[in-house]
Residue frames as qw, qx, qy, qz and C-alpha x, y, z in Angstrom:
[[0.000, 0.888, 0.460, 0.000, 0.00, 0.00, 0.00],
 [0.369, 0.435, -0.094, 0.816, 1.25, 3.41, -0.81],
 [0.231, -0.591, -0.465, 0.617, 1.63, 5.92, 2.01],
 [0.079, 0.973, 0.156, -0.151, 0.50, 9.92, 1.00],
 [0.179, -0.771, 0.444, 0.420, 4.24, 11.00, 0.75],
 [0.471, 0.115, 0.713, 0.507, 4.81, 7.83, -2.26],
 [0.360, 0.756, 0.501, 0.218, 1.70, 9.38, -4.34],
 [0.164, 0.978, -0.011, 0.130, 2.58, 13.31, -3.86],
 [0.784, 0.225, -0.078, 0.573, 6.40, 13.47, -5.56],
 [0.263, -0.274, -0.146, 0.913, 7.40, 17.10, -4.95],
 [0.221, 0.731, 0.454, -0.459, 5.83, 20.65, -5.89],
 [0.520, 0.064, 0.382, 0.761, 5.95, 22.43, -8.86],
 [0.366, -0.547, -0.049, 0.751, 7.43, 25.84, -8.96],
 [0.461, 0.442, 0.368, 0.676, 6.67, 27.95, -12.38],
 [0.129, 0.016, 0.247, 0.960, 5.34, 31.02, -13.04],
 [0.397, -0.104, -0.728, -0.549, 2.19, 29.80, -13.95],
 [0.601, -0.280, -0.670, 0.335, 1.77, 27.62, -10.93],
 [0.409, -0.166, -0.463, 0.769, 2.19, 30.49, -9.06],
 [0.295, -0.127, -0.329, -0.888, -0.58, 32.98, -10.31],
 [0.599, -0.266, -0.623, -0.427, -2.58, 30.52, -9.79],
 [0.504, -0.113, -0.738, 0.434, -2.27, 30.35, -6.06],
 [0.249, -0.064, 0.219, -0.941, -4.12, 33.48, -5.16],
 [0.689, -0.075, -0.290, -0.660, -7.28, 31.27, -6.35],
 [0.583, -0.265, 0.729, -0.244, -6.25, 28.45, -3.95],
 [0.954, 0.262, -0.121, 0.077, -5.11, 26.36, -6.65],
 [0.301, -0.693, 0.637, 0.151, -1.64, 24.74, -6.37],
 [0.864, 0.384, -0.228, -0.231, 0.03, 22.38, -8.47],
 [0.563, -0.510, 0.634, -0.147, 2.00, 19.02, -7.78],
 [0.308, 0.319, -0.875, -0.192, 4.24, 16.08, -9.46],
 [0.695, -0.232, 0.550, -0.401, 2.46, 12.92, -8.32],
 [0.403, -0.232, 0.850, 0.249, 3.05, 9.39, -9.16],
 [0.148, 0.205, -0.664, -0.703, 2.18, 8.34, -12.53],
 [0.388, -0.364, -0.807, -0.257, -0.43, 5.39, -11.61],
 [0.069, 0.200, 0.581, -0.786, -1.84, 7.78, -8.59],
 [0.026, -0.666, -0.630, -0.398, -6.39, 8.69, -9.28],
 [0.167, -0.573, 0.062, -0.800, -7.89, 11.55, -8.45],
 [0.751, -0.600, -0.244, -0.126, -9.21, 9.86, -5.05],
 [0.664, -0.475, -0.110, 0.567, -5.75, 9.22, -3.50],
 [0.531, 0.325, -0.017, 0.783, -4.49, 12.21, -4.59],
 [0.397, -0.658, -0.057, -0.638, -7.45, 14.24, -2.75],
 [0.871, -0.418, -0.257, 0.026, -6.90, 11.74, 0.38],
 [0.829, -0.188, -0.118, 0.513, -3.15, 12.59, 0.29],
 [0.082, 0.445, -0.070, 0.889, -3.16, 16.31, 0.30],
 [0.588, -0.667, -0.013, -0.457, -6.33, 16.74, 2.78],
 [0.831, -0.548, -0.042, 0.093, -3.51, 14.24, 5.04],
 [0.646, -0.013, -0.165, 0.745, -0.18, 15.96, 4.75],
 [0.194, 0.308, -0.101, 0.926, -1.30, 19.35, 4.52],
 [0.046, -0.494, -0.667, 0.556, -4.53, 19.38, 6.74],
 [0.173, 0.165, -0.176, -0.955, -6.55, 21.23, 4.09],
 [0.616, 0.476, 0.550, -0.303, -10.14, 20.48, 2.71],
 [0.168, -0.118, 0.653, 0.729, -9.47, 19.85, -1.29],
 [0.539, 0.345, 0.273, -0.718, -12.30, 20.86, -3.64],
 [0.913, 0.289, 0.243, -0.156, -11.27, 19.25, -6.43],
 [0.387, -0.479, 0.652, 0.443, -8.21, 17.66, -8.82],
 [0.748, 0.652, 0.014, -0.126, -7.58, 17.59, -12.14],
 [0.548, -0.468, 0.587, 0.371, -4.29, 15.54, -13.65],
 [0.661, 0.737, -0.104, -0.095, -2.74, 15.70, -16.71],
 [0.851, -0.197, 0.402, 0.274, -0.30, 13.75, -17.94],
 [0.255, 0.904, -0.308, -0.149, 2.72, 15.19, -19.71],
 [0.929, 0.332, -0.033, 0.158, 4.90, 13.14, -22.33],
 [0.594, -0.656, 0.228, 0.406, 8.33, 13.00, -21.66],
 [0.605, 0.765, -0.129, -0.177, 10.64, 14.57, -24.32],
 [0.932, 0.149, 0.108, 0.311, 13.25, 13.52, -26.56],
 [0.196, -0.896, 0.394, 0.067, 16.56, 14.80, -25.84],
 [0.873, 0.289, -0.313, 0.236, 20.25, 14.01, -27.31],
 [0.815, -0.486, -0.005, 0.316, 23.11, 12.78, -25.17],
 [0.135, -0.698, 0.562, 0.422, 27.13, 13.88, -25.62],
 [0.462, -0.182, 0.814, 0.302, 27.55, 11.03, -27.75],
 [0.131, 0.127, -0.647, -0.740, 24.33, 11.78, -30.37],
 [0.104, -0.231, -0.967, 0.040, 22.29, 9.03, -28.61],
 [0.390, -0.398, -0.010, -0.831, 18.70, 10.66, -28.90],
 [0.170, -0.174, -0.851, 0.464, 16.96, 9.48, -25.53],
 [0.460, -0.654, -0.452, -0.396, 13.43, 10.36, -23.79],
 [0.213, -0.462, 0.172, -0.844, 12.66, 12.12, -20.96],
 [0.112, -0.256, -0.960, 0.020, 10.62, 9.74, -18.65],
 [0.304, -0.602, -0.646, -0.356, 6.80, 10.39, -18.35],
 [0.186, -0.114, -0.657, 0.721, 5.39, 12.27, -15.60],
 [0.128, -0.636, -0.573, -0.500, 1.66, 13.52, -14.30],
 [0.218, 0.038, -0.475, 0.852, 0.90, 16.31, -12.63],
 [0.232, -0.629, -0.741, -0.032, -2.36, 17.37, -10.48],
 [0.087, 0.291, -0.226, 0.926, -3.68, 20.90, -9.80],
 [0.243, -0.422, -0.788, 0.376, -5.76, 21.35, -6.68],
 [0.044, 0.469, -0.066, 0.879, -7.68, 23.39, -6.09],
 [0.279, -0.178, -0.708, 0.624, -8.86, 24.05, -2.38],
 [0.115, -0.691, -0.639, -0.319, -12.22, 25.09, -1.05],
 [0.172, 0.733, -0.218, 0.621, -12.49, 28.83, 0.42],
 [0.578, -0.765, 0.182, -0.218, -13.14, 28.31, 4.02],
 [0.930, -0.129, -0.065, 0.339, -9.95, 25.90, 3.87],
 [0.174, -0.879, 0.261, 0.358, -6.87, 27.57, 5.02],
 [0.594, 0.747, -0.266, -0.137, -4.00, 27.57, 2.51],
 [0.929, -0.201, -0.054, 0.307, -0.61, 25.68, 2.15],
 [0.424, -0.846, 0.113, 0.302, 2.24, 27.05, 3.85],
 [0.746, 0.178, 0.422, 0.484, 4.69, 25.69, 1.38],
 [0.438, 0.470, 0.454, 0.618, 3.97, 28.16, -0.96],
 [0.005, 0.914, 0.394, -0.093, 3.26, 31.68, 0.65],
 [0.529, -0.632, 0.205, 0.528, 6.23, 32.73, 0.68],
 [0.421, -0.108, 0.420, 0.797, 6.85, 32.73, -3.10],
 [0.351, 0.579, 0.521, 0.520, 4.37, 34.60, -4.80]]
């Protein structure tokens, strides 16, 4: 069984991502074979928030060449934006950067 900390990999930091955080959305790597259930199960238990809802998109991995010529791939990865309901409070993580 996976624990909350296997499914949600790390945050992720743009530009983009960040805008979006005034609207109590936030946006996160998570494991590839993670659903929208554990992903809502494993934010509302690391960060102690109420989640409203999660949307995940999956984002091909590109094709990049080595030193040597060898063209290679990128591996896969999906990522999930939350977005949090108003009376929930927000995640500390992020207040600092926007």
């Amino acid at each position: 069984m996976k624990t909350a900390y296997d499914i949600i990999i790390r945050p992720v930091i743009t530009e983009k991502s960040m805008e979006a955080v005034g609207d109590k959305k936030y946006v996160f790597e998570v494991a590839t074979d993670a659903n929208k259930v554990e992903i809502r199960k494993a934010i509302e238990e690391i960060f102690g928030v109420k989640v409203l809802s999660v949307n995940t998109i999956n984002v091909s991995g590109k094709a990049v060449r080595g030193r040597t010529g060898k063209m290679g791939r990128k591996p896969d990865r999906k990522k999930a934006i939350i977005r949090l309901t108003e009376d929930s409070k927000t995640i500390e993580m992020f207040e600092g950067m926007v």
